[in-house]
Every structure is written in C-alpha cells, then in structure tokens.
Legacy VTK file of the C-alpha trace (Angstrom):
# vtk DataFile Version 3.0
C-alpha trace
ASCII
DATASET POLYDATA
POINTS 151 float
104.486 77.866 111.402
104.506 76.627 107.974
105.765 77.766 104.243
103.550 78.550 101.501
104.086 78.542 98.143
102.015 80.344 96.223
102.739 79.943 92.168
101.523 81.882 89.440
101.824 80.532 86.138
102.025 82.773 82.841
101.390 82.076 79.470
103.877 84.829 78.564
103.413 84.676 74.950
99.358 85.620 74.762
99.341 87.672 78.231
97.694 90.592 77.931
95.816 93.272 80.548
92.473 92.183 78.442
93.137 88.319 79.340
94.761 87.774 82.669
92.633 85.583 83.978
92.395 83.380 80.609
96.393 83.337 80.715
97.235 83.193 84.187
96.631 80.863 86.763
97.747 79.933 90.530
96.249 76.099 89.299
93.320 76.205 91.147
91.262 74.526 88.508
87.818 75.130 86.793
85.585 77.772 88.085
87.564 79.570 90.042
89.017 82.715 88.894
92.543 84.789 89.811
90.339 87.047 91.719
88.887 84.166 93.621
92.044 82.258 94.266
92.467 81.886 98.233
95.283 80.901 100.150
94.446 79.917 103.121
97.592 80.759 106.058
97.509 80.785 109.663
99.676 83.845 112.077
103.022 83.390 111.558
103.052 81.549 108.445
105.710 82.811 105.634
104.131 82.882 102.105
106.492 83.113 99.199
105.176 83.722 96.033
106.840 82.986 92.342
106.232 82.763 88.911
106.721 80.667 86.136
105.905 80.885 82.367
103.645 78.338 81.605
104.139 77.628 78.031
107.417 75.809 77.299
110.097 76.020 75.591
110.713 79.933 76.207
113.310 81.945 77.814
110.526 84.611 79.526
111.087 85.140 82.925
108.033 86.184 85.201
108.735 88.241 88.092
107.023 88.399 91.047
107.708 92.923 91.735
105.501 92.897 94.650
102.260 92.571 96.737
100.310 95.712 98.327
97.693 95.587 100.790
94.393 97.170 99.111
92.387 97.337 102.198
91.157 95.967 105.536
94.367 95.320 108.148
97.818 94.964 106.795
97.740 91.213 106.347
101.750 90.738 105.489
104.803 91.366 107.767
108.362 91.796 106.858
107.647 91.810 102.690
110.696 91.156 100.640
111.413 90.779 96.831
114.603 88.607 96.157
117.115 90.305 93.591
117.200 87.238 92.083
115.973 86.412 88.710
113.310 85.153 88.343
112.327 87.838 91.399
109.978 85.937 94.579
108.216 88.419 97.048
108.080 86.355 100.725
106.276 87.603 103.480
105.220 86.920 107.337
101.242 86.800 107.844
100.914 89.433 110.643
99.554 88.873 113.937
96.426 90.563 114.861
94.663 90.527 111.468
93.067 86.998 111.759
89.417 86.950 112.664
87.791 83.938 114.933
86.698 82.148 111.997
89.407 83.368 109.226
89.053 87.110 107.718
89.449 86.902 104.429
91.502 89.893 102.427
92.333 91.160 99.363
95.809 92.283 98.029
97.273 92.905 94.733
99.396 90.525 93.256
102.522 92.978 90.868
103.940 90.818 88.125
106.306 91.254 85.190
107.108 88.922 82.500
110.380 89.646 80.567
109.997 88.614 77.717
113.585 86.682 75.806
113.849 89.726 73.436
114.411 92.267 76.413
110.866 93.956 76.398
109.098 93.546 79.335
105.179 93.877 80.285
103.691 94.844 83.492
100.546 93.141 85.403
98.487 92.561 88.343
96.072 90.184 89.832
94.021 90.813 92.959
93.630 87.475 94.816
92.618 86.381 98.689
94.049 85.475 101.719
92.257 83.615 104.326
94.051 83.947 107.533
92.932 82.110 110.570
94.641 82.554 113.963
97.131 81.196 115.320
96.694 77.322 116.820
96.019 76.977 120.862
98.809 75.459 122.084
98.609 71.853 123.437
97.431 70.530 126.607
99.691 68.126 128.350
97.277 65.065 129.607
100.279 63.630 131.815
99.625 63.884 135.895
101.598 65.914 137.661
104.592 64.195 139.332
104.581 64.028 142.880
106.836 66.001 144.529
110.232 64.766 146.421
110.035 65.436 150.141
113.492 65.289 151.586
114.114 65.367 155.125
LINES 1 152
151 0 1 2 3 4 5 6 7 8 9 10 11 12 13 14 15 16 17 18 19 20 21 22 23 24 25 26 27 28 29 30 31 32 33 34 35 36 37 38 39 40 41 42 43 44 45 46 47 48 49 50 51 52 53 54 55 56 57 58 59 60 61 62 63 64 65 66 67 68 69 70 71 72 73 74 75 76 77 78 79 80 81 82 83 84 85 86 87 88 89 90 91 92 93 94 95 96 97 98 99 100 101 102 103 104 105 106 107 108 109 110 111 112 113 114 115 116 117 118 119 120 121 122 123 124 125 126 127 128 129 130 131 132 133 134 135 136 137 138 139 140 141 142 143 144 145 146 147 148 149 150
C-alpha cells in the first residue's frame, strides 16, 4: 500500500469562484484542467491531500475542509480532516470500488483559503480518481522442499 500526496496550490490573492481553474492547480501542467486532474491509487492506498498558497511571500493559509463522494461507489474509507492548521483531509481508497481496468470517479475537492487579515473564502474543485485493484500477490518460483522422513 502506498501514500499519496495530492497538493493543491492556490494563488490566494486572485482566487475567485469565476477563476478556479486559472488560480488553482494540483501541477499537472498544460492542458489539463482541475476537473481533469487524476490520481491514479490502487485498494488500500491512503491519499492525503493539502494545500498551499502558491504565491509567496503571504501569510494565507489554504485548508483542505473536506472531500465528498458525488456519485458512483464510495471511493474513500476512513476520511479525516487534521485540526491542524493548515487543515489535510487523508483517506483509505475502499475496497470493492475498483473496476478490472481502473473505474475512474469523481469527488469534490472543499477548500478554504484564510486569508492573513482573518477573512476567509470558500471553494471547490471536482477532480478524478482512478482506482485500480488491488495487486495479485506473488508467486513463489522456489521447489518445494522435500520432506524429512524419520524413522
């Protein structure tokens, strides 16, 4: 089982609801939008997922508030949002929602940025998740001992 991180970076002083995907970004690079961004997991993989102003120097702090399922089988296991500041959301990817050939889902993505004068601003983002089953485990190619016959 592995950790992912997933980060999304905010520009937290031109972030609006009109240009999310202009401002935000998990750094996928060119032509791929938020919307489009996949992570790609296997069963039993934990995903944590952060965020992190993008333009520098600041004192906003962007908070990851949560991630909902918005369709199609519960993807995410045992979902939890850290107290801490800035706040990370880590979850389990579930067994049983992985197709042969990796389902891909949709889930929303809850931010806030706090910005360093106490005001705060509320977002989402809707990306993917590709989740592929778990790996078969490996075949030993060692011969079997022979067994001890004790008289």
């Amino acid at each position: 089982m592995a950790t992912i991180l997933v980060n999304l970076y905010v520009d937290t002083v031109n972030v609006t609801q009109n240009n999310i995907d202009t401002t935000c970004t998990f750094q996928q690079g060119p032509g791929t939008s938020d919307e489009n961004f996949t992570t790609v997991a296997n069963v039993g993989d934990t995903i944590i997922w952060s965020g992190f102003p993008s333009n520098s120097p600041t004192n906003d702090i962007v908070n990851i508030t949560g991630i909902i399922d918005t369709g199609g089988p519960n993807v995410f296991a045992n979902l939890t949002t850290s107290i801490s500041v800035p706040m990370t959301v880590t979850g389990t990817v579930e067994a049983g929602t992985s197709g042969p050939n990796g389902d891909e889902e949709t889930y929303t993505l809850n931010f806030a940025v706090q910005h360093q004068d106490g005001t705060q601003s509320t977002f989402h983002i809707d990306p993917k998740i590709q989740v592929h089953p778990p790996a078969p485990p490996l075949e030993s190619n060692l011969e079997p001992k022979e067994k001890l016959v004790t008289e």
